[in-house]
Kinemage of the C-alpha trace (Angstrom):
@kinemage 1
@onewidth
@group {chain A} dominant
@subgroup {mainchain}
@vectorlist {calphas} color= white
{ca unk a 1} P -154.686 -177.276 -8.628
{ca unk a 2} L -152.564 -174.942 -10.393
{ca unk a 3} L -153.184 -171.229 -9.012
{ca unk a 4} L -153.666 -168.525 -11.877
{ca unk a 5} L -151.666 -165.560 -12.126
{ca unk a 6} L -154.335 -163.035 -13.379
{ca unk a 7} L -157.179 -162.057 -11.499
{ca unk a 8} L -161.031 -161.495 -13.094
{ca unk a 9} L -162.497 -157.743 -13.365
{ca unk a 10} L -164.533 -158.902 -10.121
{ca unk a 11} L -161.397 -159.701 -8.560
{ca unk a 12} L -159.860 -156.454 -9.388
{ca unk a 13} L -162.439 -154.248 -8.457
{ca unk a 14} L -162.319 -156.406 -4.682
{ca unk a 15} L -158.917 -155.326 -4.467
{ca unk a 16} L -159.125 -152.031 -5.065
{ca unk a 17} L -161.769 -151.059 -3.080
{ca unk a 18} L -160.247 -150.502 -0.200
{ca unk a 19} L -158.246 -147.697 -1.076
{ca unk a 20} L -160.902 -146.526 -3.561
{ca unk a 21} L -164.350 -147.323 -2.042
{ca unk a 22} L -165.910 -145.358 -5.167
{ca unk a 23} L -164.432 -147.323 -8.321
{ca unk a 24} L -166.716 -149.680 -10.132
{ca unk a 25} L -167.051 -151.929 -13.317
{ca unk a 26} L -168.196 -149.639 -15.162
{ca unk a 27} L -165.298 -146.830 -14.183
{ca unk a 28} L -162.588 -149.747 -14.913
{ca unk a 29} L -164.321 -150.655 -18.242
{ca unk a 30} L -164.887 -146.902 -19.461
{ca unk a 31} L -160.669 -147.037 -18.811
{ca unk a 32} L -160.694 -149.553 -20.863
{ca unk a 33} L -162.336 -148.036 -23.597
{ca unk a 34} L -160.303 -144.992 -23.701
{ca unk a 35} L -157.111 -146.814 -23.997
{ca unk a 36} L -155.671 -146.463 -20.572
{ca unk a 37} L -155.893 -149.855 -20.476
{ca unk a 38} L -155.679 -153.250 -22.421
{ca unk a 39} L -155.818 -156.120 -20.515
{ca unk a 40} L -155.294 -159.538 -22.096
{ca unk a 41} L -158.936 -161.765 -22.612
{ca unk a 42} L -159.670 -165.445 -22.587
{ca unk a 43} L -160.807 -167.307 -25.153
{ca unk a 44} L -164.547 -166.366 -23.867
{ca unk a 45} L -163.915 -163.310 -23.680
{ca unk a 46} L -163.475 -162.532 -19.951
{ca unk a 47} L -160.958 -159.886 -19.377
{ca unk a 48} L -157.129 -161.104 -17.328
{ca unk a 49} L -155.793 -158.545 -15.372
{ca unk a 50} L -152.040 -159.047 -14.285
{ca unk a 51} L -149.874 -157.479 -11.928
{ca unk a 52} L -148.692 -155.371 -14.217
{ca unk a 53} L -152.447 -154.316 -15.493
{ca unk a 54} L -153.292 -153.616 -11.559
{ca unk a 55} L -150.751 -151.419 -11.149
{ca unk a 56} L -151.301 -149.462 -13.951
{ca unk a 57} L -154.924 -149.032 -12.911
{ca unk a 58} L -154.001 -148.153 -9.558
{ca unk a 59} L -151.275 -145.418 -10.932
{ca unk a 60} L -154.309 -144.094 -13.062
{ca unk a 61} L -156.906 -144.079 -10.317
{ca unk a 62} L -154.241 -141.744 -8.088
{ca unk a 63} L -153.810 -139.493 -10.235
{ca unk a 64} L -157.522 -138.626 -10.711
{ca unk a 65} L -157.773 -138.744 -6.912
{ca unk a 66} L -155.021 -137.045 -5.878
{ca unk a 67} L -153.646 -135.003 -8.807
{ca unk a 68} L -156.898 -133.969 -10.558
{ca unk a 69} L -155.354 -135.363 -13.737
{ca unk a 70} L -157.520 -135.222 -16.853
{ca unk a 71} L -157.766 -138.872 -18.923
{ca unk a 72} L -156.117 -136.975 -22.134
{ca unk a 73} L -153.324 -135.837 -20.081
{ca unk a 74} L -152.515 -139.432 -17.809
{ca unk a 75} L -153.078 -141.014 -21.609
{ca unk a 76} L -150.125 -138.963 -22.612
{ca unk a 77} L -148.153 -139.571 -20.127
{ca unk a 78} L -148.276 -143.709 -20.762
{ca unk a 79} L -147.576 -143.144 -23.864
{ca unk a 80} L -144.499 -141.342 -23.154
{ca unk a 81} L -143.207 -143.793 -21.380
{ca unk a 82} L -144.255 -142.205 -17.867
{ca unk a 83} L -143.512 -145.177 -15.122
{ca unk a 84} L -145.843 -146.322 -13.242
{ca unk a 85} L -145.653 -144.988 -9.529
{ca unk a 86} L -143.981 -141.455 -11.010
{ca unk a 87} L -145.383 -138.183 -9.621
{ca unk a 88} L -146.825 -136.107 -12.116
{ca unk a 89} L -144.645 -133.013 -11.478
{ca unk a 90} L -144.173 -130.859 -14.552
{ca unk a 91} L -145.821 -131.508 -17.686
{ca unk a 92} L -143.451 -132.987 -20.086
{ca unk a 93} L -142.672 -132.037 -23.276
{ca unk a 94} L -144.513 -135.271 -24.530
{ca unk a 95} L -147.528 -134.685 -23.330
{ca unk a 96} L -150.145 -132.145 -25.210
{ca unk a 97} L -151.682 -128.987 -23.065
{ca unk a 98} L -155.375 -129.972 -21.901
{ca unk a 99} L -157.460 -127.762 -24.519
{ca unk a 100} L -160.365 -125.643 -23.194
{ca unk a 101} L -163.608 -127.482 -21.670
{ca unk a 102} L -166.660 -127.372 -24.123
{ca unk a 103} L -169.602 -125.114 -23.086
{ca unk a 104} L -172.152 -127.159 -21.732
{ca unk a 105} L -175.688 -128.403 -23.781
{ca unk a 106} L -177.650 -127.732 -20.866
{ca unk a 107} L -176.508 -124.843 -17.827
{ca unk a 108} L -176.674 -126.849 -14.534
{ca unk a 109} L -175.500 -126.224 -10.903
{ca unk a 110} L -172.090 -125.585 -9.716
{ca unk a 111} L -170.457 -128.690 -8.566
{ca unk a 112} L -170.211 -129.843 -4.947
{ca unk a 113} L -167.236 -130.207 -2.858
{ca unk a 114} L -167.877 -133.814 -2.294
{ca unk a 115} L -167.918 -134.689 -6.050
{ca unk a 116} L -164.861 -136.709 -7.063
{ca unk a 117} L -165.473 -136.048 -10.724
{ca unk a 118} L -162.797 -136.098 -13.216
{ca unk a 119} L -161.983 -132.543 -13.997
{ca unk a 120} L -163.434 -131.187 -17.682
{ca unk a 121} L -160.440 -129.468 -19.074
{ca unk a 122} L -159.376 -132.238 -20.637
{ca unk a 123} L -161.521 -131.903 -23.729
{ca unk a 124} L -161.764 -135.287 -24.755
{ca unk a 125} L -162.764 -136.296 -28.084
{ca unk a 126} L -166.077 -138.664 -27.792
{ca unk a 127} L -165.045 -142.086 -26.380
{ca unk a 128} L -164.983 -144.755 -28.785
{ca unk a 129} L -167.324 -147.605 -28.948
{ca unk a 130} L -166.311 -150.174 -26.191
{ca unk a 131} L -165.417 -153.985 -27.455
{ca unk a 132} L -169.343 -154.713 -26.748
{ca unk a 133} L -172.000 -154.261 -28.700
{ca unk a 134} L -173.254 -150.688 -27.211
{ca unk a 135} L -174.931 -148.475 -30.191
{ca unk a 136} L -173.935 -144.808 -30.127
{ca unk a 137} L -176.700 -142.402 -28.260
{ca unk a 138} L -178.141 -140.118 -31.091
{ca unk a 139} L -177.960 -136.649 -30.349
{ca unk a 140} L -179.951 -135.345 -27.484
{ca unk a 141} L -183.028 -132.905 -28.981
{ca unk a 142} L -183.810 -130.126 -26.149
{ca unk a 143} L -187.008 -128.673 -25.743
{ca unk a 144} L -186.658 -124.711 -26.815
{ca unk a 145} L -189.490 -124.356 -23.965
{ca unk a 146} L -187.920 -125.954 -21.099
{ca unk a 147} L -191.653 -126.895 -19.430
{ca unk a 148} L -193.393 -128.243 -22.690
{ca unk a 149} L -193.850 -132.109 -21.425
{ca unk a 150} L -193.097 -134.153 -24.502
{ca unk a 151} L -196.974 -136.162 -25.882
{ca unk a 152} L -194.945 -138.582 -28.643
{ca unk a 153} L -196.192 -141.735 -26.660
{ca unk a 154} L -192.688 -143.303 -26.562
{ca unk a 155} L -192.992 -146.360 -24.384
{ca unk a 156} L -189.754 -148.736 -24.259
{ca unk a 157} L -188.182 -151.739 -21.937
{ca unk a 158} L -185.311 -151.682 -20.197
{ca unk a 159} L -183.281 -153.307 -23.221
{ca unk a 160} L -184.505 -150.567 -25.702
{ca unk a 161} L -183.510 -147.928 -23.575
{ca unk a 162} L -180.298 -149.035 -23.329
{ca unk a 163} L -180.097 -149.429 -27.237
{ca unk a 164} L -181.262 -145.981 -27.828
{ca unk a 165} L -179.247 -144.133 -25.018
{ca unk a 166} L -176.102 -146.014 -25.585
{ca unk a 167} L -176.047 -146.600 -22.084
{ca unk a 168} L -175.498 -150.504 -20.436
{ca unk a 169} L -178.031 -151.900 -18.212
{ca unk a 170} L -176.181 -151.636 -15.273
{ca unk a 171} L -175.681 -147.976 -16.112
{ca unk a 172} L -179.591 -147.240 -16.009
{ca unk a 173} L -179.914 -149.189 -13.172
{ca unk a 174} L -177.694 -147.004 -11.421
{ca unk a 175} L -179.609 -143.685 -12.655
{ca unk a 176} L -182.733 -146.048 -11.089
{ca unk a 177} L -180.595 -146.156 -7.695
{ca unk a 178} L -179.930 -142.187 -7.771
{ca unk a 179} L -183.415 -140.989 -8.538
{ca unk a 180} L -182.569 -139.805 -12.061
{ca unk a 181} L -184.645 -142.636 -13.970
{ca unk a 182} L -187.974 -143.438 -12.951
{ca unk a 183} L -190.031 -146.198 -15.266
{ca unk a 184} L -193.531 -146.502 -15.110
{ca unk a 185} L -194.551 -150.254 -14.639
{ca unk a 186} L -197.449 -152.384 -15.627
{ca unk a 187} L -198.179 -155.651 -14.685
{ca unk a 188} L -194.980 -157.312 -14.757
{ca unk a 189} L -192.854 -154.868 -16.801
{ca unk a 190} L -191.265 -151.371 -16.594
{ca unk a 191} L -191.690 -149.086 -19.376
{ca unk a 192} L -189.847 -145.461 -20.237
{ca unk a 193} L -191.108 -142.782 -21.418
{ca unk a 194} L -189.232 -140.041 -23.878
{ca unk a 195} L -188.323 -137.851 -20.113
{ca unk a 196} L -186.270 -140.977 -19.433
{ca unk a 197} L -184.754 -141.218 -22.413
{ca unk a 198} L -183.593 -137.646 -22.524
{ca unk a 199} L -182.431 -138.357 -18.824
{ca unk a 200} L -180.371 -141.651 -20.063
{ca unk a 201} L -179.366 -139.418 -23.345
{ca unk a 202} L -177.633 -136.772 -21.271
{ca unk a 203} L -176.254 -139.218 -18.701
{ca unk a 204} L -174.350 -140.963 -21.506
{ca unk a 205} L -172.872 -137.560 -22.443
{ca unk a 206} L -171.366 -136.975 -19.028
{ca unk a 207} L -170.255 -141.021 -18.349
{ca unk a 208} L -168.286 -140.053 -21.737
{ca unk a 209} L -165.888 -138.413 -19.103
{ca unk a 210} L -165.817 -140.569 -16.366
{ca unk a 211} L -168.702 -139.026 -14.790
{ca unk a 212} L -170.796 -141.587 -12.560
{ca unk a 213} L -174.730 -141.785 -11.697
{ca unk a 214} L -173.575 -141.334 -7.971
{ca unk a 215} L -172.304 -137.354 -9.425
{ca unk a 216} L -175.644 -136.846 -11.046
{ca unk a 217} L -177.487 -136.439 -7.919
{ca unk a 218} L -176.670 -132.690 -7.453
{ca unk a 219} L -178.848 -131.822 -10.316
{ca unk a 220} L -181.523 -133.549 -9.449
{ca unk a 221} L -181.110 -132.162 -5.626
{ca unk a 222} L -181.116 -128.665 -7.341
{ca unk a 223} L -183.817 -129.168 -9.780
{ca unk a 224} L -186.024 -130.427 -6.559
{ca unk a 225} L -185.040 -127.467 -4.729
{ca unk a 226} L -185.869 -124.982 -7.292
{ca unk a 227} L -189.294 -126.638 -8.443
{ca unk a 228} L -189.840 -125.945 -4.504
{ca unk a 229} L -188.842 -122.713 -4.616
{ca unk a 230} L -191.078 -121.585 -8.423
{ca unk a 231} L -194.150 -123.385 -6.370
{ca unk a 232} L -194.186 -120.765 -3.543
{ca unk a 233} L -193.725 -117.802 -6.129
{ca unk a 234} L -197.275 -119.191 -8.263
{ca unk a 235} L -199.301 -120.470 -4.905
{ca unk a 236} L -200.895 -117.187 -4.521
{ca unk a 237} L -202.375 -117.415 -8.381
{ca unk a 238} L -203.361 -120.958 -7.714
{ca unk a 239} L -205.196 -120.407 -5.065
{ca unk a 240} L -207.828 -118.013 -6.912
{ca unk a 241} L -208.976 -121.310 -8.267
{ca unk a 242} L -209.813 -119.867 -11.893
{ca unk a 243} L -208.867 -121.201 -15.728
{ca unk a 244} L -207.096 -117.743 -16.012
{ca unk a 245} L -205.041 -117.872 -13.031
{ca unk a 246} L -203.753 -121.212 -13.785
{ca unk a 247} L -202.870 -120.291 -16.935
{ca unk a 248} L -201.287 -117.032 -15.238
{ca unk a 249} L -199.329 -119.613 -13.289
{ca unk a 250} L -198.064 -121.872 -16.119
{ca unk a 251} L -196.926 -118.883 -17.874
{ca unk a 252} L -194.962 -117.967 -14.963
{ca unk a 253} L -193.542 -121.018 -14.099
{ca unk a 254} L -192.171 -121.103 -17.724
{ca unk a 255} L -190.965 -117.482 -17.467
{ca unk a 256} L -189.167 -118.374 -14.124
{ca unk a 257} L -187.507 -120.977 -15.147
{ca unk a 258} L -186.418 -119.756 -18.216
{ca unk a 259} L -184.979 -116.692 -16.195
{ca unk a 260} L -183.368 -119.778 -14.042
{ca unk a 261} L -181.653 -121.186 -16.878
{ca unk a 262} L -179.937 -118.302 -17.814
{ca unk a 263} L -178.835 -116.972 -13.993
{ca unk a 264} L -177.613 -120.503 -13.474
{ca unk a 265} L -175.546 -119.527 -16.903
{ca unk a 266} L -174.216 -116.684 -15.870
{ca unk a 267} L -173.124 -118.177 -12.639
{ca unk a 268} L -171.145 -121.221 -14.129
{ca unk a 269} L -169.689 -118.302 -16.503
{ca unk a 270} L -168.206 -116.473 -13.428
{ca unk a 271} L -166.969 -119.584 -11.711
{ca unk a 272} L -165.411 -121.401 -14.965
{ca unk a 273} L -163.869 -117.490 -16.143
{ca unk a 274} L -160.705 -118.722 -15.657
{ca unk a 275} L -160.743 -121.868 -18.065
{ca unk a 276} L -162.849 -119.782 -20.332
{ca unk a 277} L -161.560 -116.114 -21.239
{ca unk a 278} L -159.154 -115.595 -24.284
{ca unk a 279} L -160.787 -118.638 -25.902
C-alpha cells in the first residue's frame, strides 16, 4: 500500500504536541483563516498538510511562543519572503509597524503570568469568515447597569448558539470545560439562556486573536473572587432581614460594582500606558 506524503489536521496536531502541549484544532484552523496558512484539500474537503505546511506552522507557533510576535507582524514577514527557521531580529523594511491595541468593550483583569496569549498590539482587522459555514456574531449589546439580569426568555440549543455567536461547537464546548458556559438542561436537552450568549458573544471577540477558552478562566476566577468579596461588604444589611435593607443591598451591590468596573479601568490604563499614550 502506497504510503501518503501529507498528513491529516489530526495528524498534525499529534505531531506537534510535544513541543507545544497547548496547540489545538481550533488554534491551527483560526491560522488558517488568517492566511498564515493554506494547506492543499482533498476532493472531500479534508485539509493535506505537507512538509512544507508543517514547517511553516511550526516557524509560526515559535514565534508566538518565544518571540511574542503578533499574527499581523509574522503575516508580514511570509509575505516578504521571510524563510522559514529565520530569527525575527529587526523588523524589516517589509513589514508594517504593529498599530496601537483597541481599548477594550468591557475593562477586565490584568493578565496572568501563565497566560500564553498572543500579544494585542497587533491590531488586527476582524478575521475573515473561515472556509465553513460559521455566520458572523452580531455585535455584543452591554447592559448600561452591569447587575440588571436580562428577562427576554431567550432559550436556544447548542446548534443555535453556535449560529448566533459565530462560535463552532467545539468552541462552546470548550467555554463548557472552563466554567464560562453553563446551559440549563431539561429532560434530554441543554438550553442557553441570553447570559450565555453574551458569554459566547464576547468569547468570539477574543478567539478573533488567537485567544483560547483555556485564557478565559482568569476572568471568571476574578469575577468569583470579587462577587466574594461585594457579599461580605452587603452581609451586614442582609442580615436585618427587611424589604428595605435588601433593597439597600442591591443598590449597593450595583454601586460597588460599578465603582469596580471603573478601578479595574484605571488599573489596565496604568499597566497598558506604554502602548497607549501619544495615541
Amino acid at each position: 500500500m502506497e504510503e501518503r506524503a501529507y498528513l491529516s489536521i489530526g495528524e498534525v496536531l499529534a505531531l506537534l504536541k510535544e513541543e507545544f502541549p497547548d496547540v489545538t484544532i481550533s488554534k491551527i484552523r483560526f491560522l488558517e483563516s488568517q492566511g498564515l496558512l493554506d494547506p492543499e484539500r482533498t476532493p472531500s474537503g479534508y485539509r493535506k498538510f505537507y512538509d512544507t505546511d508543517v514547517e511553516r506552522l511550526q516557524w509560526i507557533l515559535r514565534q508566538q511562543r518565544e518571540h511574542f510576535l503578533p499574527l499581523k507582524v509574522i503575516k508580514g514577514r511570509l509575505r516578504g519572503g521571510a524563510e522559514v527557521g529565520d530569527e525575527p531580529g529587526e523588523p524589516t523594511s517589509q513589514v508594517a509597524e504593529p498599530v496601537a491595541p483597541q481599548a477594550p468593550v468591557e475593562p477586565a483583569p490584568r493578565a496572568g503570568p501563565d497566560a500564553a496569549v498572543v500579544p494585542r498590539g497587533a491590531g488586527e482587522p476582524p478575521a475573515p469568515p473561515a472556509p465553513a459555514a460559521r455566520k458572523a456574531a452580531p455585535p455584543v449589546v452591554t447592559e448600561a447597569a452591569p447587575l440588571v439580569l436580562s428577562s427576554s426568555g431567550v432559550s436556544m440549543n447548542l446548534a443555535e448558539l453556535a449560529a448566533a455567536s459565530g462560535l463552532e461547537d467545539d468552541d462552546l464546548r470548550e467555554l463548557e470545560r472552563y466554567g464560562l458556559l453553563t446551559g440549563r438542561r431539561a429532560a434530554s436537552s441543554v438550553y442557553y439562556d441570553e447570559e450565555a450568549l453574551m458569554v459566547a458573544q464576547l468569547a468570539a471577540g477574543f478567539m478573533k486573536y488567537g485567544v483560547e477558552a483555556r485564557h478565559l478562566r482568569m476572568y471568571k476566577t476574578a469575577g468569583e473572587r470579587e462577587a466574594g468579596f461585594l457579599e461580605q461588604v452587603v452581609l451586614p444589611m442582609l442580615k436585618q432581614r427587611n424589604p428595605q435593607a435588601r433593597r439597600q443591598a442591591a443598590d449597593a451591590l450595583s454601586d460597588l460594582t460599578r465603582l469596580g468596573q471603573g478601578l479595574r479601568a484605571a488599573m489596565l490604563r496604568q499597566a497598558l500606558r506604554k502602548y497607549i499614550e501619544g495615541q
